[in-house]
C-alpha positions as CSV (number, residue, x, y, z in Angstrom):
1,X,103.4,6.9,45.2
2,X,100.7,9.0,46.8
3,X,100.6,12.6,45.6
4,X,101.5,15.8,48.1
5,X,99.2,18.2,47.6
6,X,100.5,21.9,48.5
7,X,99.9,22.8,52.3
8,X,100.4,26.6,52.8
9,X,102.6,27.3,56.2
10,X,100.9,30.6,56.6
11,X,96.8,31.5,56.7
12,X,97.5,34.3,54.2
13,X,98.5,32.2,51.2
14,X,95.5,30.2,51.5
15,X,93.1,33.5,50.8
16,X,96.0,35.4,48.5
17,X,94.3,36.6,45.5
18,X,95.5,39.1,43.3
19,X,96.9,41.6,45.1
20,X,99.6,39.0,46.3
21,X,100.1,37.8,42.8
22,X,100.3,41.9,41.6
23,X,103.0,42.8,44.2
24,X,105.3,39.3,43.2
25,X,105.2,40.7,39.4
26,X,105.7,44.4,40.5
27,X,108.8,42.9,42.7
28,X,110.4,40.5,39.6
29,X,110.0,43.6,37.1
30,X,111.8,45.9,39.7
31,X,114.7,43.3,40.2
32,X,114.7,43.0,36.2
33,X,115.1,46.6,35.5
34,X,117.8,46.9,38.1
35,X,119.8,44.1,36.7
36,X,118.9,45.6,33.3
37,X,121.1,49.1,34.5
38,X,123.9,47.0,36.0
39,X,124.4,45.1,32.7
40,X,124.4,48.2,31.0
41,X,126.9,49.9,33.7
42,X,129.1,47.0,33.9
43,X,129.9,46.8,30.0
44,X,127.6,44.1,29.5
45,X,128.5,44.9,25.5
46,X,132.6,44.2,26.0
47,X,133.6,40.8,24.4
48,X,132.7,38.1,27.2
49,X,131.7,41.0,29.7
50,X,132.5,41.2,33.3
51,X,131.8,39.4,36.0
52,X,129.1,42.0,37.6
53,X,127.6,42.2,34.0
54,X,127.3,38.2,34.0
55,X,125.9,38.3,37.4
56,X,123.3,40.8,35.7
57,X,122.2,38.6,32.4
58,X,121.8,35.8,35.1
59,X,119.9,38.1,36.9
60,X,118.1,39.1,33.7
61,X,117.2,35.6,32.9
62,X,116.1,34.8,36.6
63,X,113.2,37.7,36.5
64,X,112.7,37.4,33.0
65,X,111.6,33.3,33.7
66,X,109.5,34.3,37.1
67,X,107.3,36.7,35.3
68,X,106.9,34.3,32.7
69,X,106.2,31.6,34.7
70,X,103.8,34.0,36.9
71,X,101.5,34.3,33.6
72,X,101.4,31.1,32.6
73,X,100.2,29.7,36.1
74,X,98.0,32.8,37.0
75,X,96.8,34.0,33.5
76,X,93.2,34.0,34.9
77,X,94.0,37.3,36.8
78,X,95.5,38.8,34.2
79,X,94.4,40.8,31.2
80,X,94.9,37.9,28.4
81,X,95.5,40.3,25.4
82,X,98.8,41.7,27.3
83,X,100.0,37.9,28.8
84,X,99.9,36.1,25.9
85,X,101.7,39.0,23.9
86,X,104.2,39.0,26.5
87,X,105.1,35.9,27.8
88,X,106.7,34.6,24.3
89,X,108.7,37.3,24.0
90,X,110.0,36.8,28.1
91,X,110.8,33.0,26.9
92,X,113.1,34.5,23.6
93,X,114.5,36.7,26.0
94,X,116.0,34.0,28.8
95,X,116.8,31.7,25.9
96,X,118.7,33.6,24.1
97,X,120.6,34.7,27.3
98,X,121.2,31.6,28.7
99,X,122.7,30.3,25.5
100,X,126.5,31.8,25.8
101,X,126.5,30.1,29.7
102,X,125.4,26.8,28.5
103,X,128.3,26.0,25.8
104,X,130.6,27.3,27.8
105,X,129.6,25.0,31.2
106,X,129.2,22.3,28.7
107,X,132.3,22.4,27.1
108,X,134.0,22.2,31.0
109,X,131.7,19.7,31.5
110,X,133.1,17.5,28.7
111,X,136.9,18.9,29.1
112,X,136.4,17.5,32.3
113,X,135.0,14.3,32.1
114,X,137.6,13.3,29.3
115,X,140.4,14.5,32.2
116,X,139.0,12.1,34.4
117,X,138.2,9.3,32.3
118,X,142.1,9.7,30.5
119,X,144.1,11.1,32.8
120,X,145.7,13.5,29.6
121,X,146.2,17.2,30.6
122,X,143.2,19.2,28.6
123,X,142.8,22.7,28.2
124,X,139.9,23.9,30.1
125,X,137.9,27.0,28.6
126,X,136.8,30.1,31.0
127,X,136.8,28.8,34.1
128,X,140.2,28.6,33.9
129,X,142.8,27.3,36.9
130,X,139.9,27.2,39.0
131,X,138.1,24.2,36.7
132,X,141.7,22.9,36.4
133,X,142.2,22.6,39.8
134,X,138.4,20.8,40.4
135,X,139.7,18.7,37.1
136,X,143.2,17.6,39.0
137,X,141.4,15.9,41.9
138,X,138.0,15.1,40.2
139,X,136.2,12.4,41.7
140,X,134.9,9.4,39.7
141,X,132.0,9.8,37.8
142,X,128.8,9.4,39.3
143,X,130.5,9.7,42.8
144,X,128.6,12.5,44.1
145,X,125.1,11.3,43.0
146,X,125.7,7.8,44.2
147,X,126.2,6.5,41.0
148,X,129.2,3.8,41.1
149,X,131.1,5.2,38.3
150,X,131.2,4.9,34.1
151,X,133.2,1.3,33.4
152,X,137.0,1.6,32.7
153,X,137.7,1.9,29.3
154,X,141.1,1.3,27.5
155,X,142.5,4.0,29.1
156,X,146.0,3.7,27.2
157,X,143.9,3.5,23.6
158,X,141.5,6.9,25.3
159,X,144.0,8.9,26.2
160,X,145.4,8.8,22.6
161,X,142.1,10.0,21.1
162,X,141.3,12.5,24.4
163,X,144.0,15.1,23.6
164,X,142.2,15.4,19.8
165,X,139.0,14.9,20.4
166,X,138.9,17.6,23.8
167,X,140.5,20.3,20.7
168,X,137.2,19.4,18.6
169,X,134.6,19.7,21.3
170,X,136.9,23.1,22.1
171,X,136.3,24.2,18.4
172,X,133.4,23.3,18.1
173,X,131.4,24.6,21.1
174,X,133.4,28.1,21.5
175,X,132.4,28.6,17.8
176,X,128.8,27.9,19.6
177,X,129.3,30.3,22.3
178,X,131.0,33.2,20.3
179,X,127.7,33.3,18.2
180,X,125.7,32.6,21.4
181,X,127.6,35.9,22.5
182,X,127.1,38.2,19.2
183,X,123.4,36.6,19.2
184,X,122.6,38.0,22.8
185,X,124.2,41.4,22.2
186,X,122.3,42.0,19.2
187,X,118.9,40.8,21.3
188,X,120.2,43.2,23.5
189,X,120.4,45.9,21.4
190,X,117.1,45.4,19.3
191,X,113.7,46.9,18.9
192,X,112.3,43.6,20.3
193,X,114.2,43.9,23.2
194,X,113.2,47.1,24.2
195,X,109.7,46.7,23.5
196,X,110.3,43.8,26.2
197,X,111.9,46.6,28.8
198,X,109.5,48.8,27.8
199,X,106.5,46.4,28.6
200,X,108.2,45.3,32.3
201,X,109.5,48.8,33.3
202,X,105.4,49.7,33.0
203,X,104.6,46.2,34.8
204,X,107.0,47.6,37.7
205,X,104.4,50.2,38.3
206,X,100.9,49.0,37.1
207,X,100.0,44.8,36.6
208,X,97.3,44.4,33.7
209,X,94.7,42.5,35.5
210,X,91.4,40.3,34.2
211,X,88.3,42.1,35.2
212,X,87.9,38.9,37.7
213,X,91.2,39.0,38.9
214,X,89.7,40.8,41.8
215,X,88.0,37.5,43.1
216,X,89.6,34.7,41.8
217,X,91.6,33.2,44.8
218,X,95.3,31.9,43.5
219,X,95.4,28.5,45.6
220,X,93.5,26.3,43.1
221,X,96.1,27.5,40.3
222,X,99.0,27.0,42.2
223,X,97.5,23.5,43.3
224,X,96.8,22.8,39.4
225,X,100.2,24.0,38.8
226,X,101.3,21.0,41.3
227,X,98.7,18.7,40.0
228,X,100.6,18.7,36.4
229,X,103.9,18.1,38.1
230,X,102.4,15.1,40.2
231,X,100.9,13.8,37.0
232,X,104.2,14.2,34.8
233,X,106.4,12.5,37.6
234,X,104.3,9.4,38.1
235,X,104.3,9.3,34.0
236,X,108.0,8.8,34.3
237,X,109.9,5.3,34.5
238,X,110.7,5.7,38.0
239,X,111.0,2.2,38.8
240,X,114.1,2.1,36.1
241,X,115.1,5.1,38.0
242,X,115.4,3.4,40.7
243,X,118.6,2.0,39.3
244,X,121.6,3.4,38.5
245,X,121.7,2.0,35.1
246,X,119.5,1.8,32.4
247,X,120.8,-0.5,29.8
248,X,117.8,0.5,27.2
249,X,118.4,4.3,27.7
250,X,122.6,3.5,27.0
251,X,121.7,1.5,23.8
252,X,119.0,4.1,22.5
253,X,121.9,6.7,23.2
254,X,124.8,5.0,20.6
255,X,122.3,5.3,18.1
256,X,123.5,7.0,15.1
257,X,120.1,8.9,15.3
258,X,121.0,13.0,15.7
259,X,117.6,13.9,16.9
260,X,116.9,14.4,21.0
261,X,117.4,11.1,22.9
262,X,113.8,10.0,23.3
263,X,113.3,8.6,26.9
264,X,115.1,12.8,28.3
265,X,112.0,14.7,26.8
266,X,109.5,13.5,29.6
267,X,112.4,14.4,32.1
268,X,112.8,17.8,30.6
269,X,109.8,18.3,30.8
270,X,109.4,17.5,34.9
271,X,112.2,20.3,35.1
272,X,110.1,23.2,33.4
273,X,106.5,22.0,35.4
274,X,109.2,21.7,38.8
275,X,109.9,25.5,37.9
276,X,106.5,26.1,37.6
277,X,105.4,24.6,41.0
278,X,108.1,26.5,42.8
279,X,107.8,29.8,41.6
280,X,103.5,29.6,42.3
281,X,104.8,29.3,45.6
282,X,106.5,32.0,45.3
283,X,103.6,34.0,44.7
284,X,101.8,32.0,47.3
285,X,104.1,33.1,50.0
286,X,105.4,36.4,48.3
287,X,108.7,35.5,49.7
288,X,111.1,33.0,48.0
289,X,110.5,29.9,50.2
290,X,113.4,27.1,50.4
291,X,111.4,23.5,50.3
292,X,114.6,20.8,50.8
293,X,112.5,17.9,48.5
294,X,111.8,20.3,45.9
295,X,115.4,21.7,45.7
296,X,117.2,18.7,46.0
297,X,114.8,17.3,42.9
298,X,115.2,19.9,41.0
299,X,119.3,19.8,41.6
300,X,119.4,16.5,40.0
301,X,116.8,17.4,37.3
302,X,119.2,20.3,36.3
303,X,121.9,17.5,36.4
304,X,120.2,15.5,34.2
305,X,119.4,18.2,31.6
306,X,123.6,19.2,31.7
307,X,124.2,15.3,31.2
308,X,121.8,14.8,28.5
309,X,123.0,17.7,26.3
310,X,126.7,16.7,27.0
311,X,126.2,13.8,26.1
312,X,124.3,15.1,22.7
313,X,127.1,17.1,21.9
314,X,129.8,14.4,22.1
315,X,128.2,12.4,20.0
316,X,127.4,15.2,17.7
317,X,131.2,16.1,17.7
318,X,131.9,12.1,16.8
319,X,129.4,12.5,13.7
320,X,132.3,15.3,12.2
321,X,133.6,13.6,8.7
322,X,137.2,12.0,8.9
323,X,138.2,11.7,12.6
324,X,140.8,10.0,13.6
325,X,139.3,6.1,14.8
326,X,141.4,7.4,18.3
327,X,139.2,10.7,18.3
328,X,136.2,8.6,17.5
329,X,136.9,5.9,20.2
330,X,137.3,9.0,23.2
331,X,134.0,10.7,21.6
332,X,131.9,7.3,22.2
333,X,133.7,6.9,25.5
334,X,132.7,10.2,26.9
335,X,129.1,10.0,25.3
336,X,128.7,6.8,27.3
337,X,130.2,8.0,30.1
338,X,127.1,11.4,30.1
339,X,125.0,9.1,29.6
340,X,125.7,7.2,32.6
341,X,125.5,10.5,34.6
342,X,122.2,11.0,32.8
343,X,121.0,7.5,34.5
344,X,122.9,8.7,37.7
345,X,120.8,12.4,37.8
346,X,117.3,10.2,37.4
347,X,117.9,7.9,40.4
348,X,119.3,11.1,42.3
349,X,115.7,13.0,41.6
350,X,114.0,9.4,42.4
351,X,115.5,9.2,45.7
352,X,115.1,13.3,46.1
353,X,111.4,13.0,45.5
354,X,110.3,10.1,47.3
355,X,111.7,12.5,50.6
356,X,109.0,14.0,53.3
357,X,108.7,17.6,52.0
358,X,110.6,20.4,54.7
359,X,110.4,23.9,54.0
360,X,112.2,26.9,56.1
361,X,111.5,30.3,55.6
């Protein structure tokens, strides 16, 4: 598949150099240090917080990974001493943030998918009646990404084992989010942190640029910036992709093996270089473009990533010592069933990327 180089839609991003790049990191540090104060003033440290103060840590997260980002791609213009001291710490900082959200969408994730694959009445974690209400008229698996749906299992023999094993993925991944939770607060409320707030609340005013930054032109990084993404995609079995099942990724996944499923790190990686790409144009454009192919792919790419980890911590939760052979059975079942989705998410992103690029302002 031929590569599509980025085409700027305006003369001005063509000849942006760093006072274009300067204004996007002055803006993201702004919109950090305002969600930073609406955190604070919405009890972001009360027990699960509210829902302005989890508006705000997504908020948080969402500058937090644009500045990052920013350096990586554009590090040329800036001063590298600073970057390189900085950007780390930006990484810890949406990690560790983003932790409590992702146990608790997994654990809905799972709930969920056992509802629809048993048919037993679950108890669905935060999220609450609405989730149960989505769970009540859930569509078969796959349906939405045009993947035809996880085989029936012995749905008398699974909804024995779905009852048990939805309280042990409950146990197990609240356990994972309460400490997610304490783990952010104290982040929050540490020296590192606010050397971090201290460091963007002076970016806000005054960007730390190279001493070249002045005539280095940002196209060619954003266009390298593509370049890796290009290259990473055509590395990836698309043609498998182009399936809805993949047998070999399946078998590789019932493997006893704990560590990462090996054929999801090359897709992980498309994700983080997809980021990368989008925010450049970002910068590009200083204004956050919408590009339908790039959305779309990066939709199913997020997809794949909630899948893959699912599907990790089902099987994780069928490793616990002396299970019921019921429990067991609906663990493998569900793990098989993420995995499917996992398949499903890659032929979604093949069918996504293979689209004519449209942006709108």
């Amino acid at each position: 598949m031929a590569q599509q180089h980025l085409e700027p839609t305006d003369a001005t991003a063509g000849a942006a150099t760093a006072d274009a790049l300067a204004g996007y990191l002055r803006a993201q540090a702004t919109e950090f240090l305002r969600a930073l104060r609406q955190h604070r003033e919405n009890g972001g440290a009360a027990a699960g917080g509210s829902e302005a103060s989890v508006d705000a840590a997504r908020a948080l997260r969402r500058s937090a990974r644009r500045i990052s980002a920013s350096l990586h791609t554009f590090r040329p213009l800036l001063d590298p001493d600073w970057s390189e001291r900085i950007r780390p710490e930006l990484a810890w900082l949406s990690g560790t943030l983003a932790l409590e959200h992702a146990y608790e969408a997994r654990l809905e994730r799972l709930l969920l998918a056992l509802h629809r694959l048993s048919g037993a009445m679950l108890p669905v974690q935060s999220g609450g009646a609405a989730a149960a209400s989505r769970a009540a008229g859930a569509a078969p698996a796959g349906a939405a990404s045009g993947n035809p749906g996880t085989p029936t299992p012995d749905r008398g023999n699974l909804t024995v084992g779905a009852a048990k094993a939805g309280a042990l993925l409950d146990r197990q991944l609240t356990l994972a989010r309460t400490r997610a939770h304490s783990t952010a607060l104290q982040a929050l409320g540490s020296s590192r942190f606010h050397a971090v707030a201290d460091n963007i609340a002076v970016l806000a005013s005054e960007v730390p640029l190279s001493q070249t930054a002045a005539t280095t032109p940002l196209l060619p990084l954003a266009a390298a910036a593509e370049d890796r993404l290009n290259d990473a995609v055509t590395a990836l079995p698309l043609v498998t992709a182009g399936h809805p099942y993949n047998a070999e990724a399946l078998v590789h996944g019932l493997s006893p093996d704990p560590s990462p499923h090996p054929q999801d790190a090359p897709w992980h990686q498309v994700r983080l270089l997809l980021r990368l790409h989008r925010y450049a144009r970002e910068v590009l454009h200083n204004a956050e473009i919408v590009d339908v192919r790039l959305l779309a792919a990066g939709e199913a790419l997020d997809r794949h990533r909630d899948a893959s980890e699912a599907a990790a911590a089902a099987a994780q939760a069928a490793r616990t010592p002396r299970i019921a052979p019921a429990t067991a059975y609906a663990l493998g079942v569900l793990h098989a069933d993420q995995r499917h989705e996992v398949e499903a998410a890659r032929f979604a992103f093949q069918r996504a990327w293979q689209k004519e690029t449209v942006s709108t302002p």
